[in-house]
Each structure stands twice: as C-alpha cells, then as structure tokens.
C-alpha positions in Angstrom: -11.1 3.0 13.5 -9.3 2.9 10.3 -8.5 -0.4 9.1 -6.7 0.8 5.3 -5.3 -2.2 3.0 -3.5 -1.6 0.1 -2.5 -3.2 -2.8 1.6 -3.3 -3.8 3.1 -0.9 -6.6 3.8 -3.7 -9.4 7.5 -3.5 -9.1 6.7 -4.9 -5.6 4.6 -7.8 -6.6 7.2 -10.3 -6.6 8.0 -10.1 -2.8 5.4 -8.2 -1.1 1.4 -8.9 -0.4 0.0 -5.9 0.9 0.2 -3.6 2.9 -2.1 -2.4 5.7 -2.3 0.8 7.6 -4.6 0.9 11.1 -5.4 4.0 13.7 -7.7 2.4 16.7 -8.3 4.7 19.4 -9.7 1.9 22.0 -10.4 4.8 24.7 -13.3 6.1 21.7 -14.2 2.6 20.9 -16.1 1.5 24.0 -16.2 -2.5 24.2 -13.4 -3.2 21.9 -10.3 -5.1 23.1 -6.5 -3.7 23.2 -5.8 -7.9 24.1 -5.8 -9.7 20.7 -4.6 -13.4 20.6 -2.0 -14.0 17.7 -2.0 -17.4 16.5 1.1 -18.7 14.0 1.2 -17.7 10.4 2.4 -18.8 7.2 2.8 -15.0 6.4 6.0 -12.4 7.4 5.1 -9.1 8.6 7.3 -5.5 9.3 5.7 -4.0 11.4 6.1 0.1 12.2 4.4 1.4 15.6 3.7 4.8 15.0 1.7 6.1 18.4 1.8 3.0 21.6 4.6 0.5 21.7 2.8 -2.8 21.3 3.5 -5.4 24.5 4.1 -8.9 23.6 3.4 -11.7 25.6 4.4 -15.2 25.0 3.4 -18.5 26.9 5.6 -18.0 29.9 6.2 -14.4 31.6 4.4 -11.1 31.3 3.9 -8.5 28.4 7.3 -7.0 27.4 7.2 -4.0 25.2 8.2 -4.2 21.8 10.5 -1.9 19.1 8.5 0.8 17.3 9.5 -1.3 14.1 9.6 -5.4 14.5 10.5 -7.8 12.2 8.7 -11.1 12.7 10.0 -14.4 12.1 8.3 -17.7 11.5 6.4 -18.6 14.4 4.7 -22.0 15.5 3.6 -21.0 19.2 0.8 -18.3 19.8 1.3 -15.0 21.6 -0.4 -12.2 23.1 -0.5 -8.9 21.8 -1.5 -5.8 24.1 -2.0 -2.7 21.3 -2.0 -0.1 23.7 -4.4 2.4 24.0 -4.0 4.5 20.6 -2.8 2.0 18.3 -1.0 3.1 15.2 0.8 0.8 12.4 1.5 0.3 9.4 2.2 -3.4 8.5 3.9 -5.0 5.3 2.6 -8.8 4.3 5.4 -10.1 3.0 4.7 -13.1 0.2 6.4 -16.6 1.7 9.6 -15.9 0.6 9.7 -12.1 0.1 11.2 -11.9 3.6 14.2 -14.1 2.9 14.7 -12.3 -0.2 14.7 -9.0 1.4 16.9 -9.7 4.2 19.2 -12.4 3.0 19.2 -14.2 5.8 17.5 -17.6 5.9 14.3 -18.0 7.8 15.3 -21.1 9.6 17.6 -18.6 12.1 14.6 -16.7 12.8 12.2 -19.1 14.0 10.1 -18.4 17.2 12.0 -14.9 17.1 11.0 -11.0 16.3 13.9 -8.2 16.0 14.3 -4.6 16.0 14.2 -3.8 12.6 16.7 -1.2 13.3 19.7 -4.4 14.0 18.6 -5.7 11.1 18.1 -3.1 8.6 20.3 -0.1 10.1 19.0 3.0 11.5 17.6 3.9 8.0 14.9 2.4 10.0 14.8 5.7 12.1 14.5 7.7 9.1 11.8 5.9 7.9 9.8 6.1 11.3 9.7 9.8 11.4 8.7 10.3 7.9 5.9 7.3 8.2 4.7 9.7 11.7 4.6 12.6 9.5 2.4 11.0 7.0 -1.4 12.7 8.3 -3.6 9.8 6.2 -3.5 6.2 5.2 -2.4 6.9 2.1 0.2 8.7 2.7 1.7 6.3 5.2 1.0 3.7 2.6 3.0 5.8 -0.2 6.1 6.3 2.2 6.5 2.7 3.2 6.0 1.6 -1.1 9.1 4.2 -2.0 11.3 3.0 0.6 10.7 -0.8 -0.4 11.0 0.4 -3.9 14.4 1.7 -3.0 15.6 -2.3 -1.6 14.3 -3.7 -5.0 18.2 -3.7 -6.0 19.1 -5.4 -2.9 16.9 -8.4 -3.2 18.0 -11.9 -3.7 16.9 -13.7 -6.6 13.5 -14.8 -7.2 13.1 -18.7 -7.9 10.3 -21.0 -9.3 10.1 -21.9 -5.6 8.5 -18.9 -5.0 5.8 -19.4 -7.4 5.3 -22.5 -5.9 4.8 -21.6 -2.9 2.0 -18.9 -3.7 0.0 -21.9 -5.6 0.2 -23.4 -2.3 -1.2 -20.2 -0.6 -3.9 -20.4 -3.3 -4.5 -23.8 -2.8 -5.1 -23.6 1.1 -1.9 -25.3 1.9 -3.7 -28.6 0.2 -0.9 -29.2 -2.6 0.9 -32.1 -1.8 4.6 -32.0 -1.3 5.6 -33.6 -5.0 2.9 -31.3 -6.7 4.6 -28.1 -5.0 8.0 -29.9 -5.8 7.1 -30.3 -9.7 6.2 -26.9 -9.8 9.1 -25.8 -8.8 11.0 -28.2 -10.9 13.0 -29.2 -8.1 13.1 -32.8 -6.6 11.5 -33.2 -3.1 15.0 -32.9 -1.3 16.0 -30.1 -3.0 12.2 -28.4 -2.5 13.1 -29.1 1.6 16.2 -28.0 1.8 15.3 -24.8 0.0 12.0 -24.2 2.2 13.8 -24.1 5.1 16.4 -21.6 3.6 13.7 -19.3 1.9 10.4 -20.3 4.7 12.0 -21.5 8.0 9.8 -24.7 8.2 9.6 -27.8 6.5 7.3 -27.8 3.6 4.8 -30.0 5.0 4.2 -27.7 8.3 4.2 -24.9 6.1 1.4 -26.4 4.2 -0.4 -27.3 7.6 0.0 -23.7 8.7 -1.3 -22.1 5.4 -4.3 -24.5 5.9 -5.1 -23.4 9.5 -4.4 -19.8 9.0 -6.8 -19.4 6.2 -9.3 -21.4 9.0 -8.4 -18.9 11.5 -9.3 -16.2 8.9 -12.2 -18.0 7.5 -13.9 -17.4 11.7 -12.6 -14.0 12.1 -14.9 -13.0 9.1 -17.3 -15.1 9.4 -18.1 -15.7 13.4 -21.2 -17.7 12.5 -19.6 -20.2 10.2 -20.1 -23.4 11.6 -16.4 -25.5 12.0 -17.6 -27.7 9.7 -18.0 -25.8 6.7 -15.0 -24.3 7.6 -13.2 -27.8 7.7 -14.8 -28.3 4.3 -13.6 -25.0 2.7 -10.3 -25.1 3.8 -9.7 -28.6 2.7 -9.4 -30.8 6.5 -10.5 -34.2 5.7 -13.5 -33.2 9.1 -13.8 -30.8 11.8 -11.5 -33.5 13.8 -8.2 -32.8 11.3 -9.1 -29.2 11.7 -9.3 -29.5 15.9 -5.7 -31.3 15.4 -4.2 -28.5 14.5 -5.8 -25.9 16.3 -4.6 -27.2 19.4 -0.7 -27.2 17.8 -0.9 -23.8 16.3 -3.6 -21.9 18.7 -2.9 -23.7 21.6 -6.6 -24.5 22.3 -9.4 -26.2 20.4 -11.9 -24.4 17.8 -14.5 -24.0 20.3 -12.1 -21.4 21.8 -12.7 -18.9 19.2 -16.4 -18.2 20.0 -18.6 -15.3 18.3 -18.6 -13.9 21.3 -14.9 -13.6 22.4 -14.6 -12.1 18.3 -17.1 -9.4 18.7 -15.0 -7.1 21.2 -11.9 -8.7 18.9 -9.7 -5.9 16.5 -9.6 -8.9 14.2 -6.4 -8.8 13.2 -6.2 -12.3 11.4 -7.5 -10.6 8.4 -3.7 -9.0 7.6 -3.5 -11.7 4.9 -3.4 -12.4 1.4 -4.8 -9.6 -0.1 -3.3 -9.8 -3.1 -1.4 -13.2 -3.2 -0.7 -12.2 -7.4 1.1 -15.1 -9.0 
C-alpha cells in the first residue's frame, strides 16, 4: 500500500493543503476493507481515479459509480465509499476557501453535491488524467498534478483576510468564536456570514463545529485507543457529551461507532487532512 503526502510548491500555498497520492491493491492486502465510511468535512478535495472507479453510496439507494475525477462539495451528511479492488488516486486538499477561489463559483451552490470535474473544469480534465496514469511513482503523479494547478494560479480569485481567518480557525480546532474569526478578518460578523457562505458553503458557526469534529474523527483514526474523553479534551468539546452531539449530526451515529476494531481492517482515510495548513 502506498499511502504518499506531499507538501504544496509555495506558489500553491495560498489555496492548496496538500496533496496525497494512494495505490491499495485490497486483493494483496488480506483483511483490509474496500468499504470505508466518509463522514463530513470542513476540507474540499479533487479527486483523480486512476485504476477502479470509486462507488458512492449515500443514505438512501445503492452504490453508484463515480467520474474518474470528482469534485466534492461541502457536505453535512455521511456517505459510503466502495474503492474498488485496485484503488488508485491522487487527491488535492484544498485550504477552506482555495476551492471557491479556484472555481469561482460559490460554495453554497455545491452543498451536499460532487461533479465531474470534466463539467466543471473542461476536458483539460482528460488531458490531465492520462498524463497523471502515465506517471509510474508517487512523485511523479504528485509533480503532474502541482504543474497543472500552477498553470490555474492566473485564474484564481482573489485571496482575502477571510482566508487567513479561516485557517486560524483550522488551527484552533474550530474553537475561535465567531467575533474572534470576524476581527481577524476585519470584517463585522454580517459581513464574515455572508462571505462564508460565498467562499465555504456553511454558515460560520457549523463550519467551526465541523472543523472541531473532523479533527475528532482524525484524532480516532490515528489513535484507535484514545479514550473519547481525552479526545473531547484535545479537540476543545466542553465533555464527551458535546462531542457525542455532534457525532450523531455529522457521522450519523454515536462515538462508540468507531471502535478499534471496525478501524483496524479500515484504509483510514480521515487522515487526508491538514498536512500543511501554512498561514
């Protein structure tokens, strides 16, 4: 299994996290699971699927295969992913606004929703597919996917102070409250929520609540034998009860849900975040 995360060339500091590069052959990788639960995140992702399509299955219906290259929205509701048997990707973490500034459109149209990158972007999408395929290592795939985000540097909207806001709120856990975020951006609290749903697609406040519980998520992934309450403690809930609160809104199901067990055949995928997170 490679599992490759890279840092951003500096000229793509401003918008992008990281970027990650994965090859899991599950049929050599006995006791592993191609079923991986995604919860919400306050992170954007473009995503490029290189060998199987991934299947996607959201809380009604079946699995319903996906575009080899998906651009994924702000999402409150979990899903299932199915990876297929030779999964192949190469994913770029976007920082909280770096999708809105590299698409133009705001994030509020996009809730709950993932596109073919191709209807989005054009079918320079196909172009970059083919060369990312041809790529034989990590780094390679990691190079192609830098030069052509360094070619849509020209095309990006502005940057703001909101932006740097926001990433002290990554920092922070999502424990800022909404006037400290507000200040920093120099913005009154109207302004700041007008412009987080432009530039984020939520409401400040849920945003916050979603950084907190992703980094809680996270926190388990990488640490299965953490108890929930040092994890409610770390990631700033006031007890393990706050924390429960909100994994039953963003996971669907309480903490107890994500057991050690249930992790250990897991691909772990919650850990596709904040690598960098450079203010």
């Amino acid at each position: 299994m490679v599992y490759a995360p890279f840092v951003p060339h500096p000229a793509l500091l401003e918008f992008i996290d990281s970027v990650f590069v994965i090859d899991i052959d599950f049929r050599a990788r006995p006791g592993l699971s191609a079923i991986y639960p995604f919860v919400p995140s306050h992170n954007r992702f473009l995503c490029f699927y290189l060998h199987d399509r991934v299947r996607v299955k959201k809380q009604t219906g079946g699995f319903v295969s996906r575009a080899r290259s998906i651009i994924i929205g702000p999402q409150l509701t979990p899903v299932t992913l199915d990876l297929g048997q030779h999964h192949q990707s190469v994913v770029v973490n976007l920082k909280p606004a770096g999708m809105y500034r590299l698409l133009g459109i705001p994030m509020a149209e996009l809730v709950e929703c993932d596109y073919d990158a191709r209807l989005v972007m054009g079918r320079e999408i196909d172009e970059l597919l083919d060369r990312l395929q041809e790529g034989r290592t990590s780094q390679q795939r990691n190079d192609i996917v830098q030069r052509y985000l360094l070619g849509k540097r020209a095309q990006l909207r502005p940057g703001l102070p909101f932006d740097l806001a926001m990433l002290h709120q990554v920092r922070a856990s999502g424990n800022l409250s909404i006037e400290q975020v507000a200040a920093r951006a120099c913005l009154s609290v109207r302004q700041f929520e007008r412009l987080s749903h432009e530039r984020l697609g939520l409401p400040p406040k849920t945003y916050g609540r979603l950084i907190r519980f992703s980094h809680a998520y996270k926190c388990k992934e990488s640490a299965p034998r953490t108890s929930w309450t040092e994890i409610a403690h770390r990631c700033g809930y006031f007890d393990q009860a706050h924390l429960a609160r909100d994994f039953r809104f963003f996971a669907g199901h309480p903490p107890g849900g994500l057991t050690p067990e249930a992790l250990a055949s897991s691909v772990l995928l919650r850990t596709i975040e904040d690598l960098s997170v450079a203010l």
